[in-house]
VOKE-205772 format. One record per residue (C-alpha): residue in three letters; y, x, z. Coordinates in steps of 0.001 Angstrom, whole numbers, padded with zeros to 6 digits, always signed. Layout:
ALAYXZ;...
//
This chain:
UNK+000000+000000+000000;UNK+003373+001354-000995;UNK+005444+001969+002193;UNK+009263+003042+002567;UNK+010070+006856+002889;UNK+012417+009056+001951;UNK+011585+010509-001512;UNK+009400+007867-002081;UNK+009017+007249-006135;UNK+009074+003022-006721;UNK+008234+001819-010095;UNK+008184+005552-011354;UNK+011999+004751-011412;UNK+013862+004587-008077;UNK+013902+007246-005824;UNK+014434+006647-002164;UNK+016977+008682-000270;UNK+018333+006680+002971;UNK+017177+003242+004363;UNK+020702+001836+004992;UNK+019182-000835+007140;UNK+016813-003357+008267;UNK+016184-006416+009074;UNK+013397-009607+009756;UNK+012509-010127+005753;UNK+012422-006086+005260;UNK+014477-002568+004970;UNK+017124-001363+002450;UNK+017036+001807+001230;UNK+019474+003499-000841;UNK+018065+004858-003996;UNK+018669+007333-007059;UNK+017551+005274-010258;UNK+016378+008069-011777;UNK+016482+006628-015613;UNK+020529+006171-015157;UNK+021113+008964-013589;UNK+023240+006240-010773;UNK+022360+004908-006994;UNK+021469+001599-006153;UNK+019865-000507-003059;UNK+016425-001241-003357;UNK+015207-004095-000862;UNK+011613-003623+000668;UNK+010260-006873+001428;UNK+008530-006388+004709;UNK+004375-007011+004874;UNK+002579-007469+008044;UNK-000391-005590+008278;UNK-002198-008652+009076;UNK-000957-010512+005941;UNK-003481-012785+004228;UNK-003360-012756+000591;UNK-001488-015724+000533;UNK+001150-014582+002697;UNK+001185-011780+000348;UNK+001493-013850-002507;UNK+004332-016082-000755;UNK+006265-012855-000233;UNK+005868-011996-003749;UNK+007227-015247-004950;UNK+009813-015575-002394;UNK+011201-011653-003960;UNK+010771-013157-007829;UNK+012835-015951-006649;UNK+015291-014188-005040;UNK+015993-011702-007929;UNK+015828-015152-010362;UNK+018906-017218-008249;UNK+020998-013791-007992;UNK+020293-013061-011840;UNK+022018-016959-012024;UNK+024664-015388-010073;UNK+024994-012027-011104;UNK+028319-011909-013218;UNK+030052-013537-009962;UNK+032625-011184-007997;UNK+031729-012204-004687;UNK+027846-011947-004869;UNK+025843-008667-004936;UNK+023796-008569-008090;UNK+019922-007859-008596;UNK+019191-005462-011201;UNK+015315-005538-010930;UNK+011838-006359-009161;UNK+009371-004217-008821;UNK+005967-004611-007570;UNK+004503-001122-005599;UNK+000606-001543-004529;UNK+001191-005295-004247;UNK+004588-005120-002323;UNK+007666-006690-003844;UNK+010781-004298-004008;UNK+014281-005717-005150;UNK+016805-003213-006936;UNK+020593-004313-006061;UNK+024272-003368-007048;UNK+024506-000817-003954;UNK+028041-001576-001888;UNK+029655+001121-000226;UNK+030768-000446+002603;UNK+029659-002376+005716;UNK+028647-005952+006776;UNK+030770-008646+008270;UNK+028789-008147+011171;UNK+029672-004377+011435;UNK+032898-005386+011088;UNK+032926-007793+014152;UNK+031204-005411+016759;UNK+034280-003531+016202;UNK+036576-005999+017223;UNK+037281-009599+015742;UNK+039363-010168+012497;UNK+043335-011518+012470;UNK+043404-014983+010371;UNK+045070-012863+007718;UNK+041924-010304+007330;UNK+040271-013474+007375;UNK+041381-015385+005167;UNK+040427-013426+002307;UNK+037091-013153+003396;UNK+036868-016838+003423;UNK+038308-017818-000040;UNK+035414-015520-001866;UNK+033217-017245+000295;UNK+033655-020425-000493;UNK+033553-019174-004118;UNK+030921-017901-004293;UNK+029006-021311-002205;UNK+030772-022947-005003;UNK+029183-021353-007317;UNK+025867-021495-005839;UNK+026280-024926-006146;UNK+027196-025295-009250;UNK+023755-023575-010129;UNK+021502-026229-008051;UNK+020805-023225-005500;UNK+021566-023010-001532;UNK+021555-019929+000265;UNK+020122-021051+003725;UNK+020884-017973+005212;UNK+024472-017573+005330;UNK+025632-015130+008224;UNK+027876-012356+008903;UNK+024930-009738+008359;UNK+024546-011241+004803;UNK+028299-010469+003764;UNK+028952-007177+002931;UNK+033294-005648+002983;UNK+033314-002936+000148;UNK+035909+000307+000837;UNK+037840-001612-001699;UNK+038471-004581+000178;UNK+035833-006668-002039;UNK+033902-009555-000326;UNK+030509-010306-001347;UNK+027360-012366-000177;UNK+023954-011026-000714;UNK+020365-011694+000615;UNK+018813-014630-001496;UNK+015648-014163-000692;UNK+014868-017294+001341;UNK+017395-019682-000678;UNK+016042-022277-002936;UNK+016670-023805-006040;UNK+016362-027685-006485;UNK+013422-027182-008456;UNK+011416-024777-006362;UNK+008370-025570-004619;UNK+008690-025219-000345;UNK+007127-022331+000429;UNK+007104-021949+004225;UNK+004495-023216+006422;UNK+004713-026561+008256;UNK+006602-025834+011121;UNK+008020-022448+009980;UNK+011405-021827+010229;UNK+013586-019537+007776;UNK+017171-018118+008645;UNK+019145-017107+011815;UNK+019328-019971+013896;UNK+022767-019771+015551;UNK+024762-019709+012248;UNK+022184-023132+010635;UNK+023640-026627+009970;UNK+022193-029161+012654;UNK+020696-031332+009215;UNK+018325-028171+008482;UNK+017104-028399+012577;UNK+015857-031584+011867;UNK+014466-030780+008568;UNK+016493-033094+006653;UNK+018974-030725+004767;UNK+018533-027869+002777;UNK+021251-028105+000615;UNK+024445-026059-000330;UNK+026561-028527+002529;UNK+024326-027071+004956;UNK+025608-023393+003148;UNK+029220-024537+004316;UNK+028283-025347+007925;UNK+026314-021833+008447;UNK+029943-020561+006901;UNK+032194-021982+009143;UNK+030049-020497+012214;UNK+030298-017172+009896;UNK+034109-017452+010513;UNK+034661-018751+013874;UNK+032180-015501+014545;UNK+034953-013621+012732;UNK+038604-014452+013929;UNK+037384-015321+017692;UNK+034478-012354+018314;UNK+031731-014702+019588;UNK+029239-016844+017882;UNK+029836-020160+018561;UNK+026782-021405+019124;UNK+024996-018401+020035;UNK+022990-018636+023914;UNK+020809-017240+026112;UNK+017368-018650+024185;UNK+016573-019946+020396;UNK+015599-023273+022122;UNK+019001-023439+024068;UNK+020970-022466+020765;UNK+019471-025374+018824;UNK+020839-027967+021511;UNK+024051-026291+021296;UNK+023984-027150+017004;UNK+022964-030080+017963;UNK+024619-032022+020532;UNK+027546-029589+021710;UNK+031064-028774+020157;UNK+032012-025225+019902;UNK+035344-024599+021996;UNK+038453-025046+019689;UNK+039301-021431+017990;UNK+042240-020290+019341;UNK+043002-017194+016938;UNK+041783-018933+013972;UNK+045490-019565+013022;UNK+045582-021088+009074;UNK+042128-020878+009170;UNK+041154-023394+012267;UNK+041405-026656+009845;UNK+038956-024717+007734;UNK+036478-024136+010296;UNK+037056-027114+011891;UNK+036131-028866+008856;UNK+033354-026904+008204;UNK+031311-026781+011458;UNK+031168-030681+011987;UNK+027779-032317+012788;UNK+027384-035113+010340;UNK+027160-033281+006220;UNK+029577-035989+005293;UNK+032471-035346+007666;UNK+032377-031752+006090;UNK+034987-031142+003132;UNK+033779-030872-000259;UNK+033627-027718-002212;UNK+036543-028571-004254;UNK+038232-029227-000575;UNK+036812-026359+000934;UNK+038127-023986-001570;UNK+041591-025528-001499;UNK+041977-024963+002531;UNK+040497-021234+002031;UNK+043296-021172-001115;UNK+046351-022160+001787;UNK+045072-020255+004173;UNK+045408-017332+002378;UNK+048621-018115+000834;UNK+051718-017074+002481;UNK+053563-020803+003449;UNK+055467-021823+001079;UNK+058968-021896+003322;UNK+058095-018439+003452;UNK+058343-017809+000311;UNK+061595-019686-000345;UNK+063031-017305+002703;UNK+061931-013900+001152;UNK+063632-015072-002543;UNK+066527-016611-000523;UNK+066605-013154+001164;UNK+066028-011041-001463;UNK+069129-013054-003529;UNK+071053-012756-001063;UNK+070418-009282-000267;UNK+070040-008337+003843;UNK+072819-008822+006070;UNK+074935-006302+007139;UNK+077907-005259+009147;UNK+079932-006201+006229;UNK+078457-009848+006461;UNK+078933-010092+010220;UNK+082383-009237+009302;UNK+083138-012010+006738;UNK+081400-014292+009787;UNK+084126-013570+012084;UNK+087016-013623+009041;UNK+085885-016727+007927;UNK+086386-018218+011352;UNK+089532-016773+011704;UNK+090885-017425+008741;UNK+089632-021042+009188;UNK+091537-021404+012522;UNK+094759-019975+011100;UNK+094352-021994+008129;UNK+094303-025499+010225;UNK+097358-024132+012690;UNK+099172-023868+009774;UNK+098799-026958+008261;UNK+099086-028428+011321;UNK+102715-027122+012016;UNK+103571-027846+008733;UNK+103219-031826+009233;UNK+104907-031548+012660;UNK+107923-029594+010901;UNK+107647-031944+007512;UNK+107909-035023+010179;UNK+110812-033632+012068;UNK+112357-032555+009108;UNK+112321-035977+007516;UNK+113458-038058+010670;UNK+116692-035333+010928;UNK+115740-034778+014673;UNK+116535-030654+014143;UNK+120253-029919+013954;UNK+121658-026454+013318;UNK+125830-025515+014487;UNK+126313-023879+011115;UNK+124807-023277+007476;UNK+123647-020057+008523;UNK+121875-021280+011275;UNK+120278-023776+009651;UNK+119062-021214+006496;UNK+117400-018853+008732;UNK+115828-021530+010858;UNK+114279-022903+007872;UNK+113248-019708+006153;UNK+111768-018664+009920;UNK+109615-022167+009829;UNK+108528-022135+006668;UNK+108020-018548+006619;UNK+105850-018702+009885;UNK+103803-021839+008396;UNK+103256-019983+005104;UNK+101835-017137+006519;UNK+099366-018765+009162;UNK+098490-020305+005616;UNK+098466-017225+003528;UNK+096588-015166+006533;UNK+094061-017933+006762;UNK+093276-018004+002927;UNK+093240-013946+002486;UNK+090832-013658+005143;UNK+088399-016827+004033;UNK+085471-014485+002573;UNK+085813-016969-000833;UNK+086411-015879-004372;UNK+089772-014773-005097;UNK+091022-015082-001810;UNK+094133-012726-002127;UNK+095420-014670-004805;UNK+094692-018579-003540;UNK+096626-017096+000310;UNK+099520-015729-001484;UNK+099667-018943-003785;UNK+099508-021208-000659;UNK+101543-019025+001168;UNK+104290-019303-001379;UNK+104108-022769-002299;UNK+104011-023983+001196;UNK+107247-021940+002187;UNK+108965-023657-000992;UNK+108083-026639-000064;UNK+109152-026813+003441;UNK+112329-025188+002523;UNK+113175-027640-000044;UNK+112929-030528+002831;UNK+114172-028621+005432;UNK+117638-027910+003756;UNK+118669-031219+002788;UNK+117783-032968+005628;UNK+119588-030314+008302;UNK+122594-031743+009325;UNK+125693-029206+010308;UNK+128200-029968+013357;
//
């Protein structure tokens, strides 16, 4: 029987250098395809010593299934794609895209992810679900292990081997459960859902893991975990930020309260969106250019020039009103010329002043022009109306 080592020929093709890790369903090695000349991942379905043939079989099937849904998916950005099967000595091996990178899960030991980092990951999530869906297959196994964070900041979803395809026949045992159980949809506990819905549930869990560092459901015992799915709500997420509707959505009970994938992918679309206020500020900002000392300036000119502005015309109707009704009264012509130049010079300038120091569009010119026209003004009703004794 073929068995994983380093150096290990498989298929007379791939050359084993590293496992890169393990888990219940097998080991993944990185390996040197030797007719390419580049490195891949080859997946070594893991055989019991014990195995009947027909557990042997099963496990044989179950790898030519896997590599059939990914070669479905293969040309999609957000899932890993299967290159090849090969069969060693009776033991399936699976040749991937190898990502240089880490999983989701890596990713959370060291410390849970901000809604921003976050959102990302859920948008080419959903996609690729969507996707899935689109091709009549569900993954059943969706979990942060299974998603893999390239160096490059690319998201992608691997590990098909137990999903199914509409037309597939069942191929676990009565009784026999496939997947992790703290990230499955409460439908697939009771055996009535295997479908790409139940996908979106095991994704929400995926996320909550994410942004709050905990699994939601996750406790002490398998048995106590499947009550939780069942009959308990996780606590709200409370650093989920855009993302909580999303999860929220996604991790309720009954498959019909969850959103559709056409939903799904819009909330993973605004949650990864900057708001759109925000966007309005940053091109207001960037129009209007960021403020200054100079702008706090024109704040405190504009106010000023504002408050001389209403003296002014204030002054001027007291001095138009007094004016008119002959109440002022000078001894002699000369009196009364430089009274009236005084007031209207005063009033024009609490005018002009006001104007020039408005931050507005040709300020200088409309405060000398008001300034001017004002004094005029008042000085044209101010001289015939001032009586001499």
């Amino acid at each position: 029987m073929a068995e994983g080592r380093p150096d290990a020929m498989i298929g007379g093709r791939y050359r084993l250098t590293s496992e890169l890790g393990s888990g219940g369903f097998g080991r993944v090695w990185r390996a040197r395809d030797e007719t390419l000349g580049v490195d891949v991942a080859v997946k070594e379905m893991r055989l019991p010593p014990s195995s009947s043939d027909a557990e042997r079989a099963g496990r044989l099937k179950r790898a030519e299934r896997e590599a059939r849904h990914a070669a479905r998916l293969r040309d999609h950005p957000h899932v890993v794609a299967v290159h090849d099967v090969v069969v060693e000595d009776g033991v399936p091996w699976i040749v991937m895209r190898l990502v240089d990178g880490q999983s989701l899960a890596d990713r959370i030991s060291a410390g849970a992810l901000s809604p921003e980092q976050a959102a990302p990951v859920a948008a080419a999530l959903v996609d690729a679900l969507s996707a899935a869906h689109d091709a009549d297959i569900a993954h059943r196994d969706v979990k942060p292990a299974n998603v893999l964070l390239t160096e490059r900041g690319d998201v992608l979803l691997t590990d098909f081997g137990i999903a199914t395809h509409d037309a597939d026949t069942q191929l676990t045992s009565t009784g026999m459960f496939i997947g992790s159980v703290e990230y499955t949809a409460p439908e697939r506990l009771e055996g009535r859902g295997n479908g790409a819905v139940s996908d979106l549930f095991s994704l929400g869990a995926t996320l909550y893991h994410a942004v709050e560092g905990v699994s939601p459901f996750a406790r002490d015992t398998a048995k106590a975990t499947m009550a939780a799915i069942l009959f308990e709500q996780p606590p709200p997420p409370r650093s989920a930020g855009r993302l909580t509707d999303l999860i929220t959505r996604l991790l309720e009970k009954d498959p019909g309260d969850r959103p559709a994938f056409p939903e799904a992918r819009a909330l993973a679309a605004a949650a990864s969106s900057p708001p759109r206020e925000t966007l309005v500020e940053k091109d207001t900002q960037r129009e209007r250019g960021p403020k200054t000392p100079h702008d706090r300036e024109n704040v405190r000119k504009f106010l000023g020039g504002a408050g001389l502005l209403a003296f002014g015309l204030l002054m001027a109707v007291i001095f138009t009103v007094a004016t008119l009704s002959r109440t002022w009264h000078a001894s002699n012509q000369g009196e009364a010329v430089v009274a009236s130049a005084l007031f209207g010079g005063g009033i024009a300038s609490f005018i002009g002043v006001g104007l020039y120091n408005w931050p507005v569009k040709h300020r200088k010119a409309l405060g000398i022009g008001a300034g001017f026209v004002v004094f005029v003004v008042l000085l044209a009703l101010w001289l015939p109306n001032f009586s001499i004794r």
